[in-house]
N, C-alpha and C positions, 0 to 999 in steps of 0.2 A: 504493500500500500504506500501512495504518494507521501512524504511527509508534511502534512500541512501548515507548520509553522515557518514562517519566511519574513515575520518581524514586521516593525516598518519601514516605509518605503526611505528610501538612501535620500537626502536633501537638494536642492538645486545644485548645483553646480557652485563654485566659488566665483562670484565676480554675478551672479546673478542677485538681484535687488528688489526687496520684497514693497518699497514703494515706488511712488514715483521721480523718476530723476529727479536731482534738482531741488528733493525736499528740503535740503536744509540749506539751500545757496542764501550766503548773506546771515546764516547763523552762525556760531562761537560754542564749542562744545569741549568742556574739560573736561581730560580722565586722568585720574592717577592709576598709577600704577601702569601705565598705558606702555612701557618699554617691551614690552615682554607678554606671552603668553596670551590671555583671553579680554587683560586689558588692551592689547595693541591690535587685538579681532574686533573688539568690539569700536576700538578709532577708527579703524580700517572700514565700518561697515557707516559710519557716520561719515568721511571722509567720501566714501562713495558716492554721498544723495548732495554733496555738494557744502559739507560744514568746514568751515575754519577751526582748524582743531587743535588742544594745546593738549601736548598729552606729557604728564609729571611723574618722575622716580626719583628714587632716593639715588641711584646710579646713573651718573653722569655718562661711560661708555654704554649701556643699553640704550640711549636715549637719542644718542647721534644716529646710529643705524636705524631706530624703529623709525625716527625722523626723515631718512632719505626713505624707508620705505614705503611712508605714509602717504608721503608728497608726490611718487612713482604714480599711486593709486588712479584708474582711469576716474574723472570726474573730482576729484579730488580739491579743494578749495588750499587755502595757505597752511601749512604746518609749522607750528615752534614747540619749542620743548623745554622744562624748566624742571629744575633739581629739588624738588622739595623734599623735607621729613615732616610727612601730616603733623608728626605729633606736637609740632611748633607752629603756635597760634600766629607769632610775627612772622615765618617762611609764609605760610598758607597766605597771609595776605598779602604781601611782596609778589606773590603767585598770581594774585588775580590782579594785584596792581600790573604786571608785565603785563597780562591776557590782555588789560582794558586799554590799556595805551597801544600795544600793540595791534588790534583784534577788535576790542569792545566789551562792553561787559558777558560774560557767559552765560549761553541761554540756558546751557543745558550742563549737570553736573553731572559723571559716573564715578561715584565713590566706588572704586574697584581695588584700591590696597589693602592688603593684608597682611597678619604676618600668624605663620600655623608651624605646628609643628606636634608628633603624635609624643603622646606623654598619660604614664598613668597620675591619678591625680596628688598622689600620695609623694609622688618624686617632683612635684612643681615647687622650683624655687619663689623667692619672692619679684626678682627679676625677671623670669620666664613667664610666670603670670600676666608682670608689668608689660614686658614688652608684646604680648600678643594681646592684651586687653588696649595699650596705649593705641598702637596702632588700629587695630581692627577696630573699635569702638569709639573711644577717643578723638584718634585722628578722624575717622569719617563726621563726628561731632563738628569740628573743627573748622571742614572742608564745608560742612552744610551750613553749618551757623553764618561764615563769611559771607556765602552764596547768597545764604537766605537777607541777610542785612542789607547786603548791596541792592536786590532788586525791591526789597521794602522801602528803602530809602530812595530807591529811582522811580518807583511806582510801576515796574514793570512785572510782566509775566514772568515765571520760569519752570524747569523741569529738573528733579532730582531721580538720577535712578541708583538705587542700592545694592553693591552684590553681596547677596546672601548666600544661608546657607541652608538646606533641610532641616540639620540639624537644633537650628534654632525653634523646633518645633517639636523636638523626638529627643533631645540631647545628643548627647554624643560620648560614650564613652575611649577615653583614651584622649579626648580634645573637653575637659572641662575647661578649659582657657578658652579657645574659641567657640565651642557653642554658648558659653556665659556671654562671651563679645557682641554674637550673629543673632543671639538674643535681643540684645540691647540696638542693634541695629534695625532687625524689624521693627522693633519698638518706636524707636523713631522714625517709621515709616509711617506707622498707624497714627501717633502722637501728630504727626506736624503737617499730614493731610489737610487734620480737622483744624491744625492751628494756622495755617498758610494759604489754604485754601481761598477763605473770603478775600485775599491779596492775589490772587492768579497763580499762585505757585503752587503746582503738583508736586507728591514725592511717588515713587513706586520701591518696588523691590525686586530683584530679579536673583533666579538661583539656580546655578548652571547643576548638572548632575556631573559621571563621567565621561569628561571630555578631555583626551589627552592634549597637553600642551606642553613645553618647557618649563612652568611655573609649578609643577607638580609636587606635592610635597613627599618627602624621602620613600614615606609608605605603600605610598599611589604607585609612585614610579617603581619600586620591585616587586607590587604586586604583581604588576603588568608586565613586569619583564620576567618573571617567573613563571606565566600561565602560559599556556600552548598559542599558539594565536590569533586561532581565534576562541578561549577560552573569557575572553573578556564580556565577547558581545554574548554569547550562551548564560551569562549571572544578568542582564538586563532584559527586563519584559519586551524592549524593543526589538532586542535580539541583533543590537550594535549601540556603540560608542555615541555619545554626542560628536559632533563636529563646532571647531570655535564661530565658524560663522551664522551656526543657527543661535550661537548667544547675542551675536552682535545684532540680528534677524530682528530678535525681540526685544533687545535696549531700542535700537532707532524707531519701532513702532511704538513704545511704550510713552518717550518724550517726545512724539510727533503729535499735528496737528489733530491724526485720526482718532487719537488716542486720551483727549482735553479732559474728558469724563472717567477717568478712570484714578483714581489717586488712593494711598491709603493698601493698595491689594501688592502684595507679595507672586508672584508669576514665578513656579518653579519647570524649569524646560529640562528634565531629564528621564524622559522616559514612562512615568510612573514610577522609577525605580525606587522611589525613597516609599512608596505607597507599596509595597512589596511585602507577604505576610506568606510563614508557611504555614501549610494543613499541619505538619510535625513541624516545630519547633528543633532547630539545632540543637545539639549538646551547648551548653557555659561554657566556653573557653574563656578564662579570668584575663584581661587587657595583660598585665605584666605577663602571663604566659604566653599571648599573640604578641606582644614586643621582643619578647625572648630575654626578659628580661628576670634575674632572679627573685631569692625574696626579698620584703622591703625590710631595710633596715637605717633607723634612722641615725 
């Protein structure tokens, strides 16, 4: 008998554009984290519809290269690049200060930095907490707050999008630093909807599943290089990987015109995977024994 599972169907093509040309010609769209991985897919897909785009890292060499390759892009409006560390309230605005003189003020924000790393909860320093709470919640704080002031202060519209995570819904064992963070992030998705709203300013949320990229944290990446594969796409209901351009697909439609009515809602694009339950439940494997790690001793 045929086998009838065949998943869903594989995405457009890359360089294909899920609106119309041009949508965002004569717009300003900042991303952090934008050097690298699904922040630089998702400049790329902005870049596309015609945005002038700043895209910010903490790494000066990722940022020259993502820059020529932004500006390469067919359709592509102006690219700059600027070195920020969210977690500093005076870089962030220094950040938009370069955007607005260069560019204009920014229409559109993508809090896309983060910083992750797998850890049972019992071995988290005081610093390791800090630096993936500063970052991932913090700084995306940081980045919005500025955002949000500048267009309250101009009386303009704007659009925030947030990358999430599932687990800010389910937890996350092995990542209580960042699902504590991705928490606090949706949170202020919901929170500043209802508070920015009567001002013209949307927030959303957006939350990639697995999509291989460079950005991958240590765990992701040797799972994946461990499994057969195509052992990846067989653990996803989709029955394959995300691709980075179906994230950027639904950042640009989420901060686009077609999309004014929508604020407040978190969009997870991975499949169903995080909605994924079995009939038998797996054995407990305890986090420090999936880290390989031994026992805890303080």
């Amino acid at each position: 008998m045929e086998n009838p599972l065949h998943g869903l169907p594989a995405p457009p093509a890359l360089g294909a554009a899920a609106l119309p040309p041009g949508t965002y010609a004569g717009q300003v769209v900042l991303v952090t984290g934008g050097g690298t991985g699904l922040g630089k897919a998702i400049a790329a897909e902005f870049a596309r519809l015609g945005a002038d785009v700043v895209i910010a890292s903490r790494r000066a060499e990722q940022l020259k290269a993502a820059r020529e390759e932004l500006a390469a892009v067919p359709g592509a409006g102006r690219v700059s690049a600027a070195v920020c560390d969210i977690r500093d309230p005076e870089r962030v605005a220094e950040v938009f200060d370069a955007a607005q003189a260069a560019f204009g003020l920014p229409d559109v924000l993508v809090n896309n930095a983060a910083a992750n790393f797998p850890s049972p909860a019992e071995d988290l320093s005081p610093n390791a907490w800090r630096a993936v709470v500063d970052i991932t919640l913090t700084g995306t704080w940081f980045m919005t707050r500025e955002f949000g002031r500048r267009h309250l202060t101009a009386g303009t519209p704007g659009s925030i999008v947030n990358i999430g995570a599932s687990y800010a819904w389910t937890g996350g064992p092995g990542f209580a630093h960042s699902s504590a963070a991705k928490a606090g992030v949706k949170n202020l998705v919901e929170t500043l909807a209802v508070e920015w709203g009567p001002y013209g300013i949307q927030i959303n949320g957006l939350v990639p599943g697995l999509v291989p990229h460079a950005d991958m944290t240590e765990d992701i990446r040797d799972g994946l290089e461990r499994a057969a594969p195509d052992a990846k796409d067989a653990r996803q209901p989709a029955l394959r990987v995300g691709a980075p351009r179906e994230l950027g697909w639904a950042a640009t439609f989420l901060a686009s015109p077609y999309a004014r009515f929508i604020t407040g809602h978190t969009l997870v694009v991975d499949g169903a995977n995080w909605q994924r339950r079995s009939v038998v439940n797996p054995e407990v494997v305890p986090v420090r024994t999936q880290l390989g790690r031994g026992p805890f001793a303080s």
